[in-house]
The first five atom37 places (N, CA, C, CB, O) and aatype in JSON, in Angstrom:
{
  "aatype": [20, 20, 20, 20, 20, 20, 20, 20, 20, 20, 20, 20, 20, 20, 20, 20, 20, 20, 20, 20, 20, 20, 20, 20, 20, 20, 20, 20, 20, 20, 20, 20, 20, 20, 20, 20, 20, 20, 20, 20, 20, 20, 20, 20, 20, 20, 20, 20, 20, 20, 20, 20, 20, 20, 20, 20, 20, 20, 20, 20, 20, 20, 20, 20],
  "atom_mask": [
    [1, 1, 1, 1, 1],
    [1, 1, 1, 1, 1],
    [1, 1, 1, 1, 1],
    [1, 1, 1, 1, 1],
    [1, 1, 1, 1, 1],
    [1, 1, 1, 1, 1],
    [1, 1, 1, 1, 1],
    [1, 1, 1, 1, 1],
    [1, 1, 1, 1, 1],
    [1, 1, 1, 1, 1],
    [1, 1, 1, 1, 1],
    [1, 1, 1, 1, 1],
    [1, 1, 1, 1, 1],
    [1, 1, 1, 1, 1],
    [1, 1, 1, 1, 1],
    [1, 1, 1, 1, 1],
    [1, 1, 1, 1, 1],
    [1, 1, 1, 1, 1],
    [1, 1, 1, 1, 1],
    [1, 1, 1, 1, 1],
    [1, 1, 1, 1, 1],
    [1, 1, 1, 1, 1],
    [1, 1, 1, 1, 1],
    [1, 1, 1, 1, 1],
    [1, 1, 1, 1, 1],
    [1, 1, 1, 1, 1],
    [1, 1, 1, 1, 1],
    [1, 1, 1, 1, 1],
    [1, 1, 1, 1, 1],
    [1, 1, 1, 1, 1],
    [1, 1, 1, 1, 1],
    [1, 1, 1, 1, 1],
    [1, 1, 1, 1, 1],
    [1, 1, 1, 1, 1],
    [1, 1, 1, 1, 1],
    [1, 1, 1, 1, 1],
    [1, 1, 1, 1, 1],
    [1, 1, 1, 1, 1],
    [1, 1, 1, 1, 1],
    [1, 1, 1, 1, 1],
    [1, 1, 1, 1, 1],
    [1, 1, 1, 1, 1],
    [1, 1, 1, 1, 1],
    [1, 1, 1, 1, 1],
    [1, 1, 1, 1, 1],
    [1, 1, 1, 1, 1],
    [1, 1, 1, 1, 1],
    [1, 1, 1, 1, 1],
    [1, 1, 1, 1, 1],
    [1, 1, 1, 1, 1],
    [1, 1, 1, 1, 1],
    [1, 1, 1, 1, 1],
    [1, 1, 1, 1, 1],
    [1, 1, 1, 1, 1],
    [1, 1, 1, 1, 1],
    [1, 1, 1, 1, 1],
    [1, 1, 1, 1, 1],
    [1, 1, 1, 1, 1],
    [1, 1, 1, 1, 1],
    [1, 1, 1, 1, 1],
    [1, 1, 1, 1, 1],
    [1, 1, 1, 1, 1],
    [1, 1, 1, 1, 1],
    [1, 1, 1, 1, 1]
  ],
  "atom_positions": [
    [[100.46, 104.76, 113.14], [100.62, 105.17, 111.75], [102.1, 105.28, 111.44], [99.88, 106.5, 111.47], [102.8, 105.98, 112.17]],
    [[102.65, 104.61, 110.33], [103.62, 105.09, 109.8], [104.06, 106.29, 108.83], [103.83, 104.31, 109.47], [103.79, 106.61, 107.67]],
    [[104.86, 106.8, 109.87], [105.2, 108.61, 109.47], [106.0, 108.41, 108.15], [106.41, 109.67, 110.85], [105.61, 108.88, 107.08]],
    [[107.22, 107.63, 108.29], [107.94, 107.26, 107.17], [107.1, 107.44, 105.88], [108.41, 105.84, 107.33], [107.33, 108.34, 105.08]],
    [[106.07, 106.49, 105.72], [105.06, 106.32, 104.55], [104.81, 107.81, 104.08], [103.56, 105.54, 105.04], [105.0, 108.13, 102.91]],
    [[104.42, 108.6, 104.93], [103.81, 110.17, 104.36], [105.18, 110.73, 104.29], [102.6, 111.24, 105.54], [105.32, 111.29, 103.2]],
    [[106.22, 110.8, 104.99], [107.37, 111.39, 104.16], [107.83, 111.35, 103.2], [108.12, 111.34, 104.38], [108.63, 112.18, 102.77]],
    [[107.35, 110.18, 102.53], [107.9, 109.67, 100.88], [107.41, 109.45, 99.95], [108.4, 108.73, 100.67], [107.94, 108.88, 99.0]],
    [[105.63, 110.11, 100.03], [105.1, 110.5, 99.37], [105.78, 111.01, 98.37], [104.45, 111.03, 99.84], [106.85, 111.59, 98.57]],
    [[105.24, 110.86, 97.11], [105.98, 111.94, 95.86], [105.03, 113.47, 95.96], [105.74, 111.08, 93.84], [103.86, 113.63, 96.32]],
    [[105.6, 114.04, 95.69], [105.04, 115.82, 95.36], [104.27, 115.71, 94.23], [106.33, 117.12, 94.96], [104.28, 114.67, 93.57]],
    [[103.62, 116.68, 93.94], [102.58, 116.96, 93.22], [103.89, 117.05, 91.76], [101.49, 118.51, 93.88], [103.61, 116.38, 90.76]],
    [[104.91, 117.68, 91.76], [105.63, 118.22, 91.05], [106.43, 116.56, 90.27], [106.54, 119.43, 92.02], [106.74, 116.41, 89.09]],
    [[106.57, 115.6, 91.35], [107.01, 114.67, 90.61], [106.07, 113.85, 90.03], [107.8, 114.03, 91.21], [106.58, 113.13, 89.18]],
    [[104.99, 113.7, 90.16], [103.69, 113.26, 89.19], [103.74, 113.96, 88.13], [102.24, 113.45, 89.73], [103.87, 113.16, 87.21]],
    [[103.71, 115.02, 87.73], [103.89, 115.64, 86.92], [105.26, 115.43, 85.87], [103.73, 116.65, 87.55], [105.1, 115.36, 84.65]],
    [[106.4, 115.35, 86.39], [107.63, 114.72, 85.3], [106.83, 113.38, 85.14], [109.55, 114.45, 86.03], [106.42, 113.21, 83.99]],
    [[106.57, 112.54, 85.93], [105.9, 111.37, 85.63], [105.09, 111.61, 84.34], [105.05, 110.93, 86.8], [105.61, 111.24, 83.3]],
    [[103.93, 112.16, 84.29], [103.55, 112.18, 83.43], [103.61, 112.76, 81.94], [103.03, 112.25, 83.88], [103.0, 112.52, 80.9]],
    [[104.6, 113.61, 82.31], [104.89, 114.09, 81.07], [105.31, 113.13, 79.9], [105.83, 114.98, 81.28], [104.55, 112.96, 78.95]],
    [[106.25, 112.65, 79.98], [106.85, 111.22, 79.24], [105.44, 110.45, 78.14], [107.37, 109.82, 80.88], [105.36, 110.17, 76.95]],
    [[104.66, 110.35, 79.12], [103.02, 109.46, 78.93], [102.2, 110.17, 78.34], [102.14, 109.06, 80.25], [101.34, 109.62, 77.64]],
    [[102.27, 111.69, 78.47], [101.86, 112.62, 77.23], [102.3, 112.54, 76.49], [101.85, 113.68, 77.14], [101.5, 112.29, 75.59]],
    [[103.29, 112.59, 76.12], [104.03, 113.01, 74.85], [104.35, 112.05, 74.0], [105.19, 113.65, 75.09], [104.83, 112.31, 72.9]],
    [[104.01, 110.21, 74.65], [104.1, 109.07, 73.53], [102.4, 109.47, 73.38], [104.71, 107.09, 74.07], [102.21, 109.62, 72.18]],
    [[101.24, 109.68, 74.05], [100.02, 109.62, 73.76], [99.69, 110.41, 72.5], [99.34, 110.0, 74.85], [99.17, 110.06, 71.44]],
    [[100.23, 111.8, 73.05], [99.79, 112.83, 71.54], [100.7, 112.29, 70.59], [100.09, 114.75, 71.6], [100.03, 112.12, 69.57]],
    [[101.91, 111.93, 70.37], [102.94, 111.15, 69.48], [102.21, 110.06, 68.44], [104.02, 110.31, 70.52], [102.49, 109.82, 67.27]],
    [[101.09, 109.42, 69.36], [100.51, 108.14, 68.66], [99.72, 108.87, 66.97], [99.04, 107.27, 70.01], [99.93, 109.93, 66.38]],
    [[98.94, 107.86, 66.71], [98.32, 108.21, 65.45], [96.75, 108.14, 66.0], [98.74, 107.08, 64.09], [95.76, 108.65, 65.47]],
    [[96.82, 107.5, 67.02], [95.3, 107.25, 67.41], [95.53, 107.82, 69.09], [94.68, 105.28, 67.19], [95.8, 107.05, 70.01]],
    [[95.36, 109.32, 69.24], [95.82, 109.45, 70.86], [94.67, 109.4, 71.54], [96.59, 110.83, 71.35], [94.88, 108.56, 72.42]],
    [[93.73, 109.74, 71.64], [92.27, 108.86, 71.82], [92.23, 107.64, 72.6], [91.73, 108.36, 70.49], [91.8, 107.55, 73.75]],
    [[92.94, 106.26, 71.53], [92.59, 105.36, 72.05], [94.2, 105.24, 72.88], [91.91, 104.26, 71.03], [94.04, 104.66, 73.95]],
    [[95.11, 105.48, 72.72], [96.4, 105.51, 73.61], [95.5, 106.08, 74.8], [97.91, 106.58, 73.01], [94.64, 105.28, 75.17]],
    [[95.51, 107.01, 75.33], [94.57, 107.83, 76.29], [93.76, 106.54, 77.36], [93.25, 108.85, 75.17], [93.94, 106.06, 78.48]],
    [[92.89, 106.39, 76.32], [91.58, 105.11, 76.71], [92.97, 103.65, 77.86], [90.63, 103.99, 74.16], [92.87, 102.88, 78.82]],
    [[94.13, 104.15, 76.75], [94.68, 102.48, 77.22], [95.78, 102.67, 78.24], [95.43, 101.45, 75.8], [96.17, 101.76, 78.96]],
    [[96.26, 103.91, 78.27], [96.82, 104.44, 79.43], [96.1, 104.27, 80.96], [96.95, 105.82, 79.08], [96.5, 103.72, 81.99]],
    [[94.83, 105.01, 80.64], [93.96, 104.63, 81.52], [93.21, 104.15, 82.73], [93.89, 104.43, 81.29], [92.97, 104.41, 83.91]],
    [[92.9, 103.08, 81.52], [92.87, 101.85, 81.79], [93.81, 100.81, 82.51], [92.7, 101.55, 80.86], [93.48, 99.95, 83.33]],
    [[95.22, 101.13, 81.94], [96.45, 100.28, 82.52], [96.49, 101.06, 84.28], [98.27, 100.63, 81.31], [96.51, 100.32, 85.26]],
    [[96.49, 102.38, 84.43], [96.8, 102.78, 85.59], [95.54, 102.3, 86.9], [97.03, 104.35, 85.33], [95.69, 101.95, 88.07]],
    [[94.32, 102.49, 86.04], [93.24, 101.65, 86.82], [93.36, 100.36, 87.58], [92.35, 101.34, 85.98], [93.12, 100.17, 88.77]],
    [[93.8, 99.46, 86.62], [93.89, 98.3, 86.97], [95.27, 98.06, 87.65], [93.6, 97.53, 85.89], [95.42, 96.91, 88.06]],
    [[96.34, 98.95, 87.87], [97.14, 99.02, 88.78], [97.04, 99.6, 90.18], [97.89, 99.45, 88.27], [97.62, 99.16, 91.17]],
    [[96.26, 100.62, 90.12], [95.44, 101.12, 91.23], [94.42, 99.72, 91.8], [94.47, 102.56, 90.58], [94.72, 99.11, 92.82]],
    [[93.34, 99.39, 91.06], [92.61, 98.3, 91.53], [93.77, 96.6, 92.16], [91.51, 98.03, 90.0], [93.51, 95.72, 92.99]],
    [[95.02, 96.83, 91.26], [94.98, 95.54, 91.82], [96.58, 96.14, 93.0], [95.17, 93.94, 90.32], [97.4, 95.27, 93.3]],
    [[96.73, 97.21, 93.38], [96.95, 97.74, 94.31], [96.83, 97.8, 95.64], [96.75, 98.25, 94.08], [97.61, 97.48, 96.54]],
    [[95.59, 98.3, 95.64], [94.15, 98.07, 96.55], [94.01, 96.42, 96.84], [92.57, 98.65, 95.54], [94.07, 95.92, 97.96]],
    [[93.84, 95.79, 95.79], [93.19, 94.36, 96.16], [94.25, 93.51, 97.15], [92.89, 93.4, 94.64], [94.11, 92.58, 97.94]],
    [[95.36, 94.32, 96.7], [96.93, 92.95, 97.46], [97.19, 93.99, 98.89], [99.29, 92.81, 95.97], [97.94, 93.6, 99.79]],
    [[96.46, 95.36, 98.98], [96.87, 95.87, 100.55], [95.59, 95.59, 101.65], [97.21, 97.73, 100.53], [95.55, 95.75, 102.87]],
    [[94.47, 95.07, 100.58], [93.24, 94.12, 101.72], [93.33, 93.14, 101.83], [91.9, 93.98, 101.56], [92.57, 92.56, 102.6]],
    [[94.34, 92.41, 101.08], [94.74, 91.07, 101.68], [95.61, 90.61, 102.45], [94.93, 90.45, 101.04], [95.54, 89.46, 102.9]],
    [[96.8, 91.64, 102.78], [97.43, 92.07, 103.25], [96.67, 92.34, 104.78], [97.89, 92.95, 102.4], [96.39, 91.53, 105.66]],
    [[96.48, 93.67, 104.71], [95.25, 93.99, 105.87], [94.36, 93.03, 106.66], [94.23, 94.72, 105.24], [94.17, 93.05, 107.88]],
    [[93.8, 92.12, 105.7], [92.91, 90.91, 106.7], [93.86, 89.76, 106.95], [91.4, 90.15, 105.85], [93.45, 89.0, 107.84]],
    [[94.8, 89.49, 106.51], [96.07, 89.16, 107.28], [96.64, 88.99, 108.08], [96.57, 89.42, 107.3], [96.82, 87.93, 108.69]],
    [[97.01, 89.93, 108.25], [97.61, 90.75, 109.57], [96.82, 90.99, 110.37], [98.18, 91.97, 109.44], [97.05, 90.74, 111.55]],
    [[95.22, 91.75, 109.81], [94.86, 91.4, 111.27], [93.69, 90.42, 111.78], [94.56, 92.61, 111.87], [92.75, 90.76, 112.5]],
    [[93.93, 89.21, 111.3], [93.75, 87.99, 112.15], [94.6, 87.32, 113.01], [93.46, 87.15, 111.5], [94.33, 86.46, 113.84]],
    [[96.07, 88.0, 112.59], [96.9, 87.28, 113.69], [97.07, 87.71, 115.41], [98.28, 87.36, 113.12], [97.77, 87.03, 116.15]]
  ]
}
């Protein structure tokens, strides 16, 4: 396992400045609802295609 990786984790505390920014255009909008919905959504599909490029990655590597 790489230790490095869990040392550089972000803190709970820097998710949080993270998100603040992303609140404050959401409630800012006229429709924060669907900002919300599309925020989302965008982080989903960064998470999903996240995931998809570290199992390809993964079966990769270990076939060699």
């Amino acid at each position: 396992m790489n230790t490095n990786r869990l040392k550089n984790r972000p803190a709970a505390s820097d998710i949080r400045q993270m998100v603040e920014p992303l609140a404050n255009y959401i409630c800012a909008t006229d429709e924060p609802k669907r900002a919300l919905m599309n925020a989302l959504a965008a982080l989903v599909h960064e998470v999903e295609s996240t995931n998809e490029v570290a199992l390809t990655h993964f079966h990769t590597f270990s076939q060699n």
